[in-house]
N, CA, C and O atoms as a Tinker XYZ file with bonds, in Angstrom:
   396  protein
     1  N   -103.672000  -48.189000  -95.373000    73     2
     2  CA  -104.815000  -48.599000  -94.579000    64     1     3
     3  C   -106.078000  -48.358000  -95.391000    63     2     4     5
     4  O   -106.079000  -47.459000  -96.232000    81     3
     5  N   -107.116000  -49.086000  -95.193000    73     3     6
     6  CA  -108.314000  -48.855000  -95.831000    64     5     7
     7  C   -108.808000  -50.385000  -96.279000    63     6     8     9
     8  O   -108.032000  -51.312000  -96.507000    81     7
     9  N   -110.384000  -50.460000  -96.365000    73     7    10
    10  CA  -110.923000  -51.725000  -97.244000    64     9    11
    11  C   -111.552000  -51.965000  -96.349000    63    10    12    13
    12  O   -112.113000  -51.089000  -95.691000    81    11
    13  N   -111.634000  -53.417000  -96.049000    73    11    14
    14  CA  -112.348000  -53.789000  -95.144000    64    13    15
    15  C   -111.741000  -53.976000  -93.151000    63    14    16    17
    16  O   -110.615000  -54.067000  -92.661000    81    15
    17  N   -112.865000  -53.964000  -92.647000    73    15    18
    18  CA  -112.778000  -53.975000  -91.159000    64    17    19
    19  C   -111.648000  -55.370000  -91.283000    63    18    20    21
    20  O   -111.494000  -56.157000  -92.216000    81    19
    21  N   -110.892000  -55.285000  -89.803000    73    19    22
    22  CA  -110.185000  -56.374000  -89.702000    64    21    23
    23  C   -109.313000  -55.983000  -88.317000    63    22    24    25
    24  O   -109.021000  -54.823000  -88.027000    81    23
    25  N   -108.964000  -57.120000  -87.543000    73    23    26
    26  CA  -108.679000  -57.152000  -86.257000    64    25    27
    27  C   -107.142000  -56.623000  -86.643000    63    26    28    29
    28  O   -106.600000  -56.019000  -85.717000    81    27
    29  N   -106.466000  -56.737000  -87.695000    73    27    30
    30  CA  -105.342000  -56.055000  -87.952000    64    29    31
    31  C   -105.262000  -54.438000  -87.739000    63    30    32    33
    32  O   -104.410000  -53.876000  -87.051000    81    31
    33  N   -106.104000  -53.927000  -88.318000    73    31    34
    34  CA  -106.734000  -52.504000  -88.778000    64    33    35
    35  C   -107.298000  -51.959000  -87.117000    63    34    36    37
    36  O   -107.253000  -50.754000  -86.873000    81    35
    37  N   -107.693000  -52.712000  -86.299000    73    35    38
    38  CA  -108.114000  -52.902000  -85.003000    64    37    39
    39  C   -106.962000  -52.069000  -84.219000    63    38    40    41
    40  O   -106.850000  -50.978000  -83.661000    81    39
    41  N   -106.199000  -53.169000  -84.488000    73    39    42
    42  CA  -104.683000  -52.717000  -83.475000    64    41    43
    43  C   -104.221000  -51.978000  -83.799000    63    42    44    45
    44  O   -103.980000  -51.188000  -82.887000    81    43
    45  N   -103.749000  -51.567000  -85.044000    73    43    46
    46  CA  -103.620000  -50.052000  -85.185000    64    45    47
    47  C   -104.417000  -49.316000  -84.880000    63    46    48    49
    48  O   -103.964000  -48.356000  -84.258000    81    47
    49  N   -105.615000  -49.314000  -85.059000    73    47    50
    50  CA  -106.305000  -47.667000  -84.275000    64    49    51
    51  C   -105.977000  -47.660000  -83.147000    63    50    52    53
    52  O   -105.911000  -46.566000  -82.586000    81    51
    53  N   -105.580000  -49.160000  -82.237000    73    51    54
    54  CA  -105.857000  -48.745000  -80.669000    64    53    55
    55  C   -104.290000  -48.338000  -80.417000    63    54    56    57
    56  O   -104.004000  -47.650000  -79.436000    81    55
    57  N   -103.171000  -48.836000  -81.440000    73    55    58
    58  CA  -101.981000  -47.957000  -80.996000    64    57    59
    59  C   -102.143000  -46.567000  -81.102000    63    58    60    61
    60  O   -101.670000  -45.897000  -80.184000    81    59
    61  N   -102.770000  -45.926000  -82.123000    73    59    62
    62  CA  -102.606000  -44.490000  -82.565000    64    61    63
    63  C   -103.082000  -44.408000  -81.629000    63    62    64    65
    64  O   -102.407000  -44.077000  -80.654000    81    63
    65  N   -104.682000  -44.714000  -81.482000    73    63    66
    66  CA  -105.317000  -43.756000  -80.076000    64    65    67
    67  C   -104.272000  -43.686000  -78.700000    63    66    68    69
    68  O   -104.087000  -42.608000  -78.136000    81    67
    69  N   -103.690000  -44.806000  -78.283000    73    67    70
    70  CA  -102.608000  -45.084000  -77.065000    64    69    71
    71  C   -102.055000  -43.828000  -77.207000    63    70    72    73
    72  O   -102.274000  -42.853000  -76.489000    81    71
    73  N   -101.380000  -43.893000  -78.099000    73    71    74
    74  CA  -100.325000  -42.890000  -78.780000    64    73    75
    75  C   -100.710000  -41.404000  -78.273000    63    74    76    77
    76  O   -100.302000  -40.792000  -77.287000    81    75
    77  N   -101.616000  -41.033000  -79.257000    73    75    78
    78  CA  -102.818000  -39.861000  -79.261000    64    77    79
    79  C   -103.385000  -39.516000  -77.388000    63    78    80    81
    80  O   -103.516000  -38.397000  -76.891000    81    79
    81  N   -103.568000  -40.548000  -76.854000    73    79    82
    82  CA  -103.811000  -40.139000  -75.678000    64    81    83
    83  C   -102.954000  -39.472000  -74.568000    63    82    84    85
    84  O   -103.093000  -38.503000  -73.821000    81    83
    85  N   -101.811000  -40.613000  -74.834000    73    83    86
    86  CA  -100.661000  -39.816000  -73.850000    64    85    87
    87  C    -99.240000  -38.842000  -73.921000    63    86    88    89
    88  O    -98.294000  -38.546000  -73.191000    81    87
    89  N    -99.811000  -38.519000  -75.473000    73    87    90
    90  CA   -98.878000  -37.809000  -75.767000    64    89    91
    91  C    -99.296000  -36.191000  -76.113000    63    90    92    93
    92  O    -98.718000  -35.110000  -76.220000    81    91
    93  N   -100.752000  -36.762000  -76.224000    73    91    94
    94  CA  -102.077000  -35.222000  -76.812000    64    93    95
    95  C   -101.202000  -34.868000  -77.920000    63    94    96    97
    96  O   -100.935000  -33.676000  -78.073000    81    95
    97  N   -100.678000  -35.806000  -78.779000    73    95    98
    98  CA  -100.258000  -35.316000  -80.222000    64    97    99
    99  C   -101.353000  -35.999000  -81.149000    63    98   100   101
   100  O   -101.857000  -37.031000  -80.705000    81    99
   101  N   -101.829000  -35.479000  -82.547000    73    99   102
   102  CA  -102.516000  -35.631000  -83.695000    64   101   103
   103  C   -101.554000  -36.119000  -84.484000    63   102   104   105
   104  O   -100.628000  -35.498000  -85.007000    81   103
   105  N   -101.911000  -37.709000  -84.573000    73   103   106
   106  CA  -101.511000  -38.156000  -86.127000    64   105   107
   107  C   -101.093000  -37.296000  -87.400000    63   106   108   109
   108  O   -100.152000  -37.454000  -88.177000    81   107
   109  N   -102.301000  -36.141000  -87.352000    73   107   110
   110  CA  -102.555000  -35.315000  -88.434000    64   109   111
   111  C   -101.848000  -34.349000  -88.710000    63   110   112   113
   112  O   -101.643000  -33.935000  -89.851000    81   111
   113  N   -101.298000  -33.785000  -87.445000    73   111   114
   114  CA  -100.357000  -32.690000  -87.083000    64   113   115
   115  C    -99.441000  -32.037000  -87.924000    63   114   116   117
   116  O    -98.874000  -32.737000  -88.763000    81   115
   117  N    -99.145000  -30.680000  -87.865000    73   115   118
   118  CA   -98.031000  -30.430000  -89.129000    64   117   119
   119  C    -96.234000  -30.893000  -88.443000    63   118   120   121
   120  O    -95.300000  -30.756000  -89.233000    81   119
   121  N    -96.040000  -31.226000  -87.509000    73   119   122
   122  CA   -94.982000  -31.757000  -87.131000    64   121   123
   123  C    -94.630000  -33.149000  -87.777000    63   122   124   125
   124  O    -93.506000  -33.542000  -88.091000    81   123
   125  N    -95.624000  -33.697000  -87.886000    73   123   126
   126  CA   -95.913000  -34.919000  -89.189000    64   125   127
   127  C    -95.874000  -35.219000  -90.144000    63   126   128   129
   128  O    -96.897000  -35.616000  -90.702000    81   127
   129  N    -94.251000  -35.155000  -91.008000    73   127   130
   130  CA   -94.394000  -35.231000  -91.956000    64   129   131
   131  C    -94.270000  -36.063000  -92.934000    63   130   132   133
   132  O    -95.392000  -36.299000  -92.487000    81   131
   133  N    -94.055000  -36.814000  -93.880000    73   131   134
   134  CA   -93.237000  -37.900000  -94.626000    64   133   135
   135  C    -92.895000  -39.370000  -94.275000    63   134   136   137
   136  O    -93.487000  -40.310000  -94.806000    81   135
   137  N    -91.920000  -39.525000  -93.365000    73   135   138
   138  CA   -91.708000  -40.634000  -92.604000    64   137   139
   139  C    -91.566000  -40.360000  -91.104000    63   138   140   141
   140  O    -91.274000  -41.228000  -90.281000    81   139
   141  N    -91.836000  -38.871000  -90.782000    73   139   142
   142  CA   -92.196000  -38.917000  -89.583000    64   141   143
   143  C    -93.117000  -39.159000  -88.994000    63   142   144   145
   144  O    -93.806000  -38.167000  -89.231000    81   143
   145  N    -93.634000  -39.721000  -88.418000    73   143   146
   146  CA   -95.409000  -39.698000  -87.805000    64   145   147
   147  C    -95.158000  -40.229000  -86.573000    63   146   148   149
   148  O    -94.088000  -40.712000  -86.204000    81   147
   149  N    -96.402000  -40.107000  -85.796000    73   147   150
   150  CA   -97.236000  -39.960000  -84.247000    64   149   151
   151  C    -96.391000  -41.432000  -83.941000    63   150   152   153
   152  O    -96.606000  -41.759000  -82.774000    81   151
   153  N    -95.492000  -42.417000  -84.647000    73   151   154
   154  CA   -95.780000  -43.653000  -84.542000    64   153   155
   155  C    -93.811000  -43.553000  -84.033000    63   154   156   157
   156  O    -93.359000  -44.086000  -83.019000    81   155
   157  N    -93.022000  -42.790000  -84.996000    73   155   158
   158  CA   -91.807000  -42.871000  -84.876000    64   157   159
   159  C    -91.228000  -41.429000  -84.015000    63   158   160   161
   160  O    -90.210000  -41.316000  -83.332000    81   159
   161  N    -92.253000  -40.438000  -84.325000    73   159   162
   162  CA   -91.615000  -39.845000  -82.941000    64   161   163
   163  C    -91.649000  -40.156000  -81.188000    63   162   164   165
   164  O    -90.855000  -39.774000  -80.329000    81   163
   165  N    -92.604000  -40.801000  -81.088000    73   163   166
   166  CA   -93.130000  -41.928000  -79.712000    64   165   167
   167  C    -91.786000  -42.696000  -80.035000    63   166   168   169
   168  O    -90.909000  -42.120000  -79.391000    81   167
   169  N    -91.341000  -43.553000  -80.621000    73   167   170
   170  CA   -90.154000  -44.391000  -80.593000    64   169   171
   171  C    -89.104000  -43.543000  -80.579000    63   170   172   173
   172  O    -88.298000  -44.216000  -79.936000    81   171
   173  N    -88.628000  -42.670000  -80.805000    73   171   174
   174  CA   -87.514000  -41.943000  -80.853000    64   173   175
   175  C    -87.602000  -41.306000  -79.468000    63   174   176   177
   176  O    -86.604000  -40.695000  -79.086000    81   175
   177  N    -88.527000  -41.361000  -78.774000    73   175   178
   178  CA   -87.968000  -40.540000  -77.355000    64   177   179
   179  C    -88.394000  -42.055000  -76.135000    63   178   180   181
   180  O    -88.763000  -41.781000  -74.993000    81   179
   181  N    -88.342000  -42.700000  -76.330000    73   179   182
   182  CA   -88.337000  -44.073000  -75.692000    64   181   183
   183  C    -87.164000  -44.078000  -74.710000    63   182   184   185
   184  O    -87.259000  -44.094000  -73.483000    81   183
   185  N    -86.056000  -44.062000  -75.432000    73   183   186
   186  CA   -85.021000  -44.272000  -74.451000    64   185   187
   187  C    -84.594000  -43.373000  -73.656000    63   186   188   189
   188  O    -84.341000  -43.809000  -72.533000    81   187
   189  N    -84.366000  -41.967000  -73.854000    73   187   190
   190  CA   -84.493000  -40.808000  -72.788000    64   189   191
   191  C    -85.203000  -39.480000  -72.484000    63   190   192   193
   192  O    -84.756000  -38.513000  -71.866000    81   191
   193  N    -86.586000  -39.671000  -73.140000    73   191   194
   194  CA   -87.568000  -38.922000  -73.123000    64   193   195
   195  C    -88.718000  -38.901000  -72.858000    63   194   196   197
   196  O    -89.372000  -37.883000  -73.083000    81   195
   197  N    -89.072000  -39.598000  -72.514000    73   195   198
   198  CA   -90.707000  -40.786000  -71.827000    64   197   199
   199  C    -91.434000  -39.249000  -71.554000    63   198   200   201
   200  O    -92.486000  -38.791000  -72.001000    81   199
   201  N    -90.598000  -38.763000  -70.792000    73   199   202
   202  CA   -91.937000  -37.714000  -69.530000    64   201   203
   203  C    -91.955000  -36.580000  -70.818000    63   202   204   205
   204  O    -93.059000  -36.165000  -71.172000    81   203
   205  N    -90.811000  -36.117000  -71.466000    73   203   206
   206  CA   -90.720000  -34.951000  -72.402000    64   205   207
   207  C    -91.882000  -35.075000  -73.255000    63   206   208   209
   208  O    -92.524000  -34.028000  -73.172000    81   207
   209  N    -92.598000  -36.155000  -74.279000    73   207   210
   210  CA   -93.274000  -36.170000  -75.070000    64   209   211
   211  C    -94.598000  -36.658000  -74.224000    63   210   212   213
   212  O    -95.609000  -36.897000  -74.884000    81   211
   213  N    -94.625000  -36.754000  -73.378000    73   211   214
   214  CA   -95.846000  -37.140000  -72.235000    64   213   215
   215  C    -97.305000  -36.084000  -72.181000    63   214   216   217
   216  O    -97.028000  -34.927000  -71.867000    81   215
   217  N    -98.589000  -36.319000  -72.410000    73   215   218
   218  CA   -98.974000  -35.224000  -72.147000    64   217   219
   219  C    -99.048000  -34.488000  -70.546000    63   218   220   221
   220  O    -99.315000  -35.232000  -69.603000    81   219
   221  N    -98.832000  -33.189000  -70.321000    73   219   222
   222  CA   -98.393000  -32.525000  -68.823000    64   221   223
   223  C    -99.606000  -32.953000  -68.109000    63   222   224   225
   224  O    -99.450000  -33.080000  -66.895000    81   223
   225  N   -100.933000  -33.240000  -68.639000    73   223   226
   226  CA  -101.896000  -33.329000  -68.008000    64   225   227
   227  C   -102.113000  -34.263000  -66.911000    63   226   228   229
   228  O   -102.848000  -34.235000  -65.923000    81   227
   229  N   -101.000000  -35.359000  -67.509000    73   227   230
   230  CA  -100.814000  -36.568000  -66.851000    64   229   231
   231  C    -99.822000  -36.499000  -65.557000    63   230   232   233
   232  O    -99.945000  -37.309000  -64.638000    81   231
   233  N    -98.980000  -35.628000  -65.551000    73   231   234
   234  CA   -98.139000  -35.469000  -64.576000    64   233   235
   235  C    -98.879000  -34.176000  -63.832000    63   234   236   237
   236  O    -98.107000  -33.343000  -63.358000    81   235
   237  N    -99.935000  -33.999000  -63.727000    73   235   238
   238  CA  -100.257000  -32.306000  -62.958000    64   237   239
   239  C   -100.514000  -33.410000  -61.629000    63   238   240   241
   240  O   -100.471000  -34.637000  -61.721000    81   239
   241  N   -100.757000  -32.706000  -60.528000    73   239   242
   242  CA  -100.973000  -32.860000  -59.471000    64   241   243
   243  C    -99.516000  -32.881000  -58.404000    63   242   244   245
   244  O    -98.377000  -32.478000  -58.640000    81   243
   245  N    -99.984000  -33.399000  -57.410000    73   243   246
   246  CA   -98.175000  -33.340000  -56.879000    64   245   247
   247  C    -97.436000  -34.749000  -56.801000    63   246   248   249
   248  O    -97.769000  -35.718000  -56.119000    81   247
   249  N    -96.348000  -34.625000  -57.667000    73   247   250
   250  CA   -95.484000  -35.698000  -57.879000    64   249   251
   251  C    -94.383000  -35.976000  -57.782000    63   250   252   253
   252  O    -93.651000  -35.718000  -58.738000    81   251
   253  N    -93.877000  -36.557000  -56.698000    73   251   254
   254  CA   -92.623000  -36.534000  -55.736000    64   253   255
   255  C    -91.595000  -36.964000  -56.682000    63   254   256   257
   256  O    -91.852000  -37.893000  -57.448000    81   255
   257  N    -90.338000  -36.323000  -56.710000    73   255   258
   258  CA   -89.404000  -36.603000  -57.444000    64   257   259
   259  C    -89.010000  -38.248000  -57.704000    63   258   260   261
   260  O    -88.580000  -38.806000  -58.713000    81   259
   261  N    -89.324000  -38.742000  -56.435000    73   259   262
   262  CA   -88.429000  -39.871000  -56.457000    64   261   263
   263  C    -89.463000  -41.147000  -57.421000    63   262   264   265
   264  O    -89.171000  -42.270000  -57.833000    81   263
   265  N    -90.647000  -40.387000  -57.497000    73   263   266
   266  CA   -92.351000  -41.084000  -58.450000    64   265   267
   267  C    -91.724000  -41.104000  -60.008000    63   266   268   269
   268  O    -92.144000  -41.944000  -60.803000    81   267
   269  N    -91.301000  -40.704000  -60.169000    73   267   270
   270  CA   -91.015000  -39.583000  -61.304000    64   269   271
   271  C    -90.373000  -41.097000  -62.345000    63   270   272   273
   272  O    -90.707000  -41.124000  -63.530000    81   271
   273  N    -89.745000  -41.910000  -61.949000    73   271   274
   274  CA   -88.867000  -42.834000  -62.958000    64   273   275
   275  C    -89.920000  -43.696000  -62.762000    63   274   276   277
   276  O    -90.122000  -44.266000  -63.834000    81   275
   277  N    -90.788000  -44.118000  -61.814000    73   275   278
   278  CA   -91.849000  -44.997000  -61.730000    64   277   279
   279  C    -93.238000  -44.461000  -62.948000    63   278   280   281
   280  O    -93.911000  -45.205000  -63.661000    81   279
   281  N    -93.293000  -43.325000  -62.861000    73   279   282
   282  CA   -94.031000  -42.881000  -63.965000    64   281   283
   283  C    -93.520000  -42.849000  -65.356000    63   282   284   285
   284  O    -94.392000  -42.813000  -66.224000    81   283
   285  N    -91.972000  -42.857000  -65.845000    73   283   286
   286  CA   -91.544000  -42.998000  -66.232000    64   285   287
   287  C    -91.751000  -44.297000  -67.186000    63   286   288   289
   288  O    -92.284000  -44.407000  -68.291000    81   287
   289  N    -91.033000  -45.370000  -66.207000    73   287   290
   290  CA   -91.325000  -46.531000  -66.442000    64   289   291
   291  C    -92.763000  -47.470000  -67.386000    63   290   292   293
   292  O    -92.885000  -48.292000  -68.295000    81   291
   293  N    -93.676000  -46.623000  -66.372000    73   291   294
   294  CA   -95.312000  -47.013000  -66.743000    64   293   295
   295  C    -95.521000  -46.437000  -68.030000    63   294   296   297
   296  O    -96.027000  -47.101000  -68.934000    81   295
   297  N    -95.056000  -44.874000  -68.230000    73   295   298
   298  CA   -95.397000  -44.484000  -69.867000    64   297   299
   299  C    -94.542000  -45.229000  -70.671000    63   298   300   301
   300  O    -94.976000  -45.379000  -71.813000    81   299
   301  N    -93.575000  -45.692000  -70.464000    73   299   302
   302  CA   -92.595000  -46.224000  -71.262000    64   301   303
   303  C    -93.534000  -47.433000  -71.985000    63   302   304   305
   304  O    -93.819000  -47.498000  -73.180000    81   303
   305  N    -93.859000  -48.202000  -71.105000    73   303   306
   306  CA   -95.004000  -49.158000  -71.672000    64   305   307
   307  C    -95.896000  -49.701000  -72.168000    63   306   308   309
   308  O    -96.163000  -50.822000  -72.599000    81   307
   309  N    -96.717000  -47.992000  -71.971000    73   307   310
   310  CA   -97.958000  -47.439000  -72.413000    64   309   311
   311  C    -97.387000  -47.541000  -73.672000    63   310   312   313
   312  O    -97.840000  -48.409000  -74.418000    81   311
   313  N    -96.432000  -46.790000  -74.081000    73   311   314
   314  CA   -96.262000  -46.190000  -75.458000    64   313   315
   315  C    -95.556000  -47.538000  -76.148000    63   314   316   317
   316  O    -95.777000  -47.502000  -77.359000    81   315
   317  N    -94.807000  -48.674000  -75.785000    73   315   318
   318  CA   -94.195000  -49.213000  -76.457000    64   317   319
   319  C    -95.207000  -50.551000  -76.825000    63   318   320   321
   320  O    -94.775000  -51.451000  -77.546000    81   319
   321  N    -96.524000  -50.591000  -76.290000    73   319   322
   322  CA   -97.657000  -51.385000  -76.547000    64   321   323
   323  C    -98.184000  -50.351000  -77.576000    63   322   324   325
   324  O    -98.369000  -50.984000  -78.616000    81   323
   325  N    -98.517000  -49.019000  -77.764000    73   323   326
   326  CA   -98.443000  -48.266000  -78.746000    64   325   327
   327  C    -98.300000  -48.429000  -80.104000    63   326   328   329
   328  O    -99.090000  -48.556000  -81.039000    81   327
   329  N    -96.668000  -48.381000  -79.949000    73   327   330
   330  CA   -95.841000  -48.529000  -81.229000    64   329   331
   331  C    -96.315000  -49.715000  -81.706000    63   330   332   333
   332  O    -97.074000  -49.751000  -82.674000    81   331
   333  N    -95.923000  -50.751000  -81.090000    73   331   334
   334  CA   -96.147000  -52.163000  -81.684000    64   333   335
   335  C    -97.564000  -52.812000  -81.905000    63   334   336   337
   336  O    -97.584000  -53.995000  -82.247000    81   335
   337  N    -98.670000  -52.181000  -81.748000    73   335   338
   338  CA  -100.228000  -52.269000  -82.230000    64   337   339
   339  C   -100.066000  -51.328000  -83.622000    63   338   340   341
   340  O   -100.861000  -51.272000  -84.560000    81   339
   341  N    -98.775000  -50.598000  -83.466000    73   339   342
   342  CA   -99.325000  -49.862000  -84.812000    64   341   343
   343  C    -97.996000  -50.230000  -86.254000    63   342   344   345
   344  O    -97.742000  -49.642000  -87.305000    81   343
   345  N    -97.606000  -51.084000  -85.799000    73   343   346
   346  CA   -96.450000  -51.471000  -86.725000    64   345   347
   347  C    -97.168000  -51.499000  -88.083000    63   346   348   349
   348  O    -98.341000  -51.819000  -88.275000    81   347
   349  N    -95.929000  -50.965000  -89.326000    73   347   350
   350  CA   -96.680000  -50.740000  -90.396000    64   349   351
   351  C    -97.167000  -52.063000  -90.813000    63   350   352   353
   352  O    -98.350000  -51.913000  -91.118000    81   351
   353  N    -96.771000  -53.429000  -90.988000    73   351   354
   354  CA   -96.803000  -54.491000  -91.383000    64   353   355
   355  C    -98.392000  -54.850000  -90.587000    63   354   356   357
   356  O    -98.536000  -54.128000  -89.601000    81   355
   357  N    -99.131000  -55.444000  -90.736000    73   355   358
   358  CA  -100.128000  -56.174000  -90.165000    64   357   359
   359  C    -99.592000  -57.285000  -89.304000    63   358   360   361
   360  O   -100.053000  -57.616000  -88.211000    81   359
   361  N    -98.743000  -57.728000  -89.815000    73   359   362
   362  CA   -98.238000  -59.043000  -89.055000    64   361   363
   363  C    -96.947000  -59.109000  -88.447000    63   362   364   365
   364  O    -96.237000  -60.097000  -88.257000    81   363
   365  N    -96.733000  -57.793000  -88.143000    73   363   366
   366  CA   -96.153000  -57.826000  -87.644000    64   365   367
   367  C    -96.488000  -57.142000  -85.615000    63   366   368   369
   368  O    -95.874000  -57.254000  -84.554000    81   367
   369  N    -97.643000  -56.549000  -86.016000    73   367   370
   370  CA   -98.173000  -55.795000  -84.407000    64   369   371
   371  C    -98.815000  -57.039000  -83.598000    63   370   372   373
   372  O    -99.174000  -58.171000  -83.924000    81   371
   373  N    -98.795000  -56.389000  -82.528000    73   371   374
   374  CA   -98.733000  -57.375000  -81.389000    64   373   375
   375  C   -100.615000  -57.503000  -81.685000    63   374   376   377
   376  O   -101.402000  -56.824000  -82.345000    81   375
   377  N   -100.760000  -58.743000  -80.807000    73   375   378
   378  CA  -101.841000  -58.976000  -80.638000    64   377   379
   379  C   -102.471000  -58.334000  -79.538000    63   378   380   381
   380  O   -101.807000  -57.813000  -78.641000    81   379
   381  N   -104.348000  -58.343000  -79.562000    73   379   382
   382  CA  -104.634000  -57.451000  -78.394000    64   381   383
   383  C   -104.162000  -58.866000  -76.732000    63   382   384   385
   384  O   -104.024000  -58.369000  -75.614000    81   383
   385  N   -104.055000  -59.900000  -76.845000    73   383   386
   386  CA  -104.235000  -60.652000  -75.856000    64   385   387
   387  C   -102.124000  -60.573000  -75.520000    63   386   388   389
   388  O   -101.760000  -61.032000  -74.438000    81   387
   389  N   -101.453000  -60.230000  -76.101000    73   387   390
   390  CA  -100.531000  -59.374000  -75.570000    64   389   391
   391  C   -100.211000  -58.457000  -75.356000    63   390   392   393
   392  O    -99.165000  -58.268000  -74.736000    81   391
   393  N   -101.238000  -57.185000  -75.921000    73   391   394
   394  CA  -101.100000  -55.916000  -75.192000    64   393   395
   395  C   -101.911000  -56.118000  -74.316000    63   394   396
   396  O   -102.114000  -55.264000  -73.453000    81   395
């Protein structure tokens, strides 16, 4: 990444930030290392971990068990518009008029 501004460069910040928001993890983080990053640990808990990597802040208040896969569901989405704004390829991330 780097050079000039560009609607490519765009969608990635707004995945990381996605990312960064609902997970209250840092890109920067020392859990981050090599080919791990903010981008593939979000994908690796997709299929049975949504609420685990979630930030708690988001679930505080009172939230009826049966809410729970419906919230589920919704982060699932959050994060998988995420991932795919931040695909390494430029041309390969979604556009903003499909996220």
């Amino acid at each position: 990444m780097g050079g000039k501004p560009s609607r490519e460069g765009d969608l990635y910040s707004f995945g990381i930030l996605l990312l960064k928001m609902f997970t209250r993890e840092r890109p920067t983080d020392e859990l981050f290392v090599e080919d791990f990053t903010l981008r593939s640990y979000t994908e690796s808990a997709l299929a049975d971990h949504v609420l685990d990597i979630a930030d708690i802040s988001i679930l505080s208040g009172e939230v009826h068990k049966k809410d729970m896969s419906t919230i589920a569901e919704c982060l699932k989405m959050v994060f998988i518009v995420g991932i795919r704004c931040c695909e390494q390829s430029p041309t390969d991330r979604m556009t903003m008029a499909q996220a």
